[in-house]
MILUMFI-178381 format. One record per atom (N, C-alpha, C): x, y, z. Coordinates in steps of 0.2 Angstrom, whole numbers, padded with zeros to 4 digits, always signed. Layout:
XYZ/...
END
This chain:
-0117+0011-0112/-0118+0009-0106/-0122+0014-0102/-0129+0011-0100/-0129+0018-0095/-0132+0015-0088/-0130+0022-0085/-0129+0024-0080/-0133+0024-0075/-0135+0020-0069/-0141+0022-0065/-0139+0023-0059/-0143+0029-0055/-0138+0031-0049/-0146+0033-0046/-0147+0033-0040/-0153+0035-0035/-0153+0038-0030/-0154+0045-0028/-0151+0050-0023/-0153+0047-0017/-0150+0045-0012/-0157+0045-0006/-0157+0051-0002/-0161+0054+0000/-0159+0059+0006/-0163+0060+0012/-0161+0060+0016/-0165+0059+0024/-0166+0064+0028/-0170+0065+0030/-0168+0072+0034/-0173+0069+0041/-0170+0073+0046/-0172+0070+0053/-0174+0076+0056/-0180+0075+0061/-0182+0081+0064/-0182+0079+0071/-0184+0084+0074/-0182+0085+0080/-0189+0089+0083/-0191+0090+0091/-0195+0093+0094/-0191+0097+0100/-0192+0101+0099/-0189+0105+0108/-0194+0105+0114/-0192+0106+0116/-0197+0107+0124/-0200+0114+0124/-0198+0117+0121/-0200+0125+0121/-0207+0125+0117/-0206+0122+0111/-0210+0122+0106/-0214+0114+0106/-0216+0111+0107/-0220+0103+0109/-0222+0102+0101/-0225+0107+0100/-0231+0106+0096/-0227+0107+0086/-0223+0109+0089/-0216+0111+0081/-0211+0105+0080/-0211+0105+0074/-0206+0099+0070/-0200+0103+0068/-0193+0103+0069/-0188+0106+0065/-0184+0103+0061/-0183+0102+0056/-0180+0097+0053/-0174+0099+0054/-0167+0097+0048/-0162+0098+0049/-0159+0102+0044/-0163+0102+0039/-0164+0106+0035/-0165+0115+0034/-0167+0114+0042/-0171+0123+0043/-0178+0125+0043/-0180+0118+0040/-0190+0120+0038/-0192+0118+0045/-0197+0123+0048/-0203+0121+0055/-0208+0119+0054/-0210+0113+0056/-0217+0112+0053/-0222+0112+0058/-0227+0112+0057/-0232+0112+0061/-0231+0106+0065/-0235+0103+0069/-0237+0094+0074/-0239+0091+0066/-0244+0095+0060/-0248+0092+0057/-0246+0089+0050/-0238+0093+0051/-0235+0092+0046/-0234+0096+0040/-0238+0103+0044/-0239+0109+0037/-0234+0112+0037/-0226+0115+0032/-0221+0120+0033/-0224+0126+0034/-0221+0129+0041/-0223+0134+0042/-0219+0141+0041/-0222+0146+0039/-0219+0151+0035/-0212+0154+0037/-0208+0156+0034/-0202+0160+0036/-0200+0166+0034/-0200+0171+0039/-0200+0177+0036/-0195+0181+0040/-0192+0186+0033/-0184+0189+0035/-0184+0193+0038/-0178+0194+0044/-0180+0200+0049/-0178+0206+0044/-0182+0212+0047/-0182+0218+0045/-0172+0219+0043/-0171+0218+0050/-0165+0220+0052/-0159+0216+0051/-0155+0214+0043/-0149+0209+0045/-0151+0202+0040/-0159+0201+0040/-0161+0195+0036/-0161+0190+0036/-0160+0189+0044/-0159+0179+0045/-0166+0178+0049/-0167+0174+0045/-0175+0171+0045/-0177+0168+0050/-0185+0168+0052/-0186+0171+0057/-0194+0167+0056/-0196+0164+0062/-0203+0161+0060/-0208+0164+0067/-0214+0164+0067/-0219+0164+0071/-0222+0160+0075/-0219+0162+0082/-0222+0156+0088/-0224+0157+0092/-0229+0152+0096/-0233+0154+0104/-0230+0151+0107/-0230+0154+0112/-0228+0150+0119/-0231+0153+0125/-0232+0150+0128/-0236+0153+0136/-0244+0155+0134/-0245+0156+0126/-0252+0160+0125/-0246+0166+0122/-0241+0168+0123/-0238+0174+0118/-0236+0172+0111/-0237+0177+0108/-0235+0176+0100/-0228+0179+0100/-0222+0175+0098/-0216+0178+0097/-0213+0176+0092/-0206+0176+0088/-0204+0175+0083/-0195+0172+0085/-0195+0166+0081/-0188+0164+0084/-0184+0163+0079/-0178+0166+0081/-0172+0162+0073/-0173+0155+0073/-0174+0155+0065/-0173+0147+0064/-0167+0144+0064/-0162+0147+0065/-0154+0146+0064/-0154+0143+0070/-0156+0146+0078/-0152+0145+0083/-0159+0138+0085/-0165+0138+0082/-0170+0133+0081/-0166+0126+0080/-0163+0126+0074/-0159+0122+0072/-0154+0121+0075/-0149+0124+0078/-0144+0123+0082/-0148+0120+0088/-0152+0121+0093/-0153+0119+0098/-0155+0111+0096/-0157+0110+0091/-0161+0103+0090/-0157+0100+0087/-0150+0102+0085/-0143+0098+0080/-0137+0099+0084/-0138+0104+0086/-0128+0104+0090/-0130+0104+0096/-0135+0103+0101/-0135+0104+0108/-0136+0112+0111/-0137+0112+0118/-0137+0116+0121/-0134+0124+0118/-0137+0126+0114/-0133+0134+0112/-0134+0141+0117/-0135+0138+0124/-0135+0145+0127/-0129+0149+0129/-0128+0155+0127/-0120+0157+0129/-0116+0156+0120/-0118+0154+0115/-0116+0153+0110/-0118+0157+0104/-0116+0158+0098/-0120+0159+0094/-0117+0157+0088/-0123+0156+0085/-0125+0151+0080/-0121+0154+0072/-0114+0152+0070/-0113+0155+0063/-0113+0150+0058/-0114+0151+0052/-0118+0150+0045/-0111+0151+0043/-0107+0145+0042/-0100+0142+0040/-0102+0145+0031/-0104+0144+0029/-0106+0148+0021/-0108+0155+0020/-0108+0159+0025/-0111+0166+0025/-0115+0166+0022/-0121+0163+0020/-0128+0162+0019/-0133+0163+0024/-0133+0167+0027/-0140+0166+0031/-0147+0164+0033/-0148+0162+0024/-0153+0159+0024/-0152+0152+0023/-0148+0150+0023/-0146+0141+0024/-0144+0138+0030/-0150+0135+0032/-0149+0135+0039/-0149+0125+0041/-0147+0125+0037/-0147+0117+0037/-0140+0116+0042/-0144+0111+0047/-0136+0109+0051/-0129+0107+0052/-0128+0107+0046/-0121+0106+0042/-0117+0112+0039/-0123+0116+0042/-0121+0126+0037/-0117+0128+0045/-0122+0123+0050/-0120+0129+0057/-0114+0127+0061/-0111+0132+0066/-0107+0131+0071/-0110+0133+0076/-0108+0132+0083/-0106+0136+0089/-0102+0137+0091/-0102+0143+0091/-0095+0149+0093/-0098+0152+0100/-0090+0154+0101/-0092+0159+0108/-0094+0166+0103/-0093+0169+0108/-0095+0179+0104/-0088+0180+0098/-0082+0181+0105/-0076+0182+0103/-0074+0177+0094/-0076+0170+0097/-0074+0167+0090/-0079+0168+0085/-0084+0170+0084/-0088+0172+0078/-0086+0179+0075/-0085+0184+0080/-0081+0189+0078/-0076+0188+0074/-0071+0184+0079/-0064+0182+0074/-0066+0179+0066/-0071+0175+0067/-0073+0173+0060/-0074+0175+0056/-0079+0182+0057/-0079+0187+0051/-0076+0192+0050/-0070+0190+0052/-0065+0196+0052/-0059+0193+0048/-0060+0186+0044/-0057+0183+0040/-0059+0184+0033/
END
C-alpha cells in the first residue's frame, strides 16, 4: 500500500510602519517590497542576526528577532525577545517570547 502525504506550509508576512518598503515573514526572512530576500548578517558581538536598513535617509541595521517579534507578538517595547530553543539564528515566530528583562534572565539561568 503506498502512501501519499503533501506538506502544506504557509508563511504569512507582515509590513511595519517603520520599515513600509520591507516584507517580514514569519519565518525570519526580510524581503525587499520586490520580493528579493534581503541579506542577513551576524552581529560581530553575540551572533543574532541582524539585517541592513534605512530609514529617515540613515542606513541602520536591526535585529531580525525583535523584526519578527514586532510583526508576530505585538508591541515589544520594554520587552525582549527570547529564542525559546537557544538558537539565535531561528528566528521563526513560534521560536520567540516576550519577556520582561528579569524574566529572560531567569530563563537562562535554567
Amino acid at each position: 500500500m503506498m502512501v501519499s502525504s503533501s506538506l502544506n506550509t504557509e508563511w504569512r508576512f507582515r509590513k511595519l510602519d517603520k520599515y513600509p518598503k520591507r516584507l517580514i515573514c514569519d519565518d525570519g526572512v526580510v524581503y525587499s517590497e520586490k520580493g528579493k530576500p534581503l541579506s542577513l548578517k551576524p552581529s560581530r558581538k553575540g551572533g543574532y542576526l541582524r539585517v541592513r536598513m534605512y530609514h529617515l535617509g540613515k542606513e541602520t541595521y536591526t535585529w531580525v528577532h525583535r523584526m519578527v517579534g514586532y510583526a508576530f507578538l505585538g508591541d515589544c517595547d520594554g520587552f525582549d525577545i527570547h529564542h525559546k530553543d537557544k538558537n539565535i539564528k531561528n528566528n521563526h515566530y513560534l521560536n520567540l517570547k516576550k519577556l520582561t528583562e528579569k524574566e529572560h534572565i531567569n530563563e537562562h539561568r535554567k
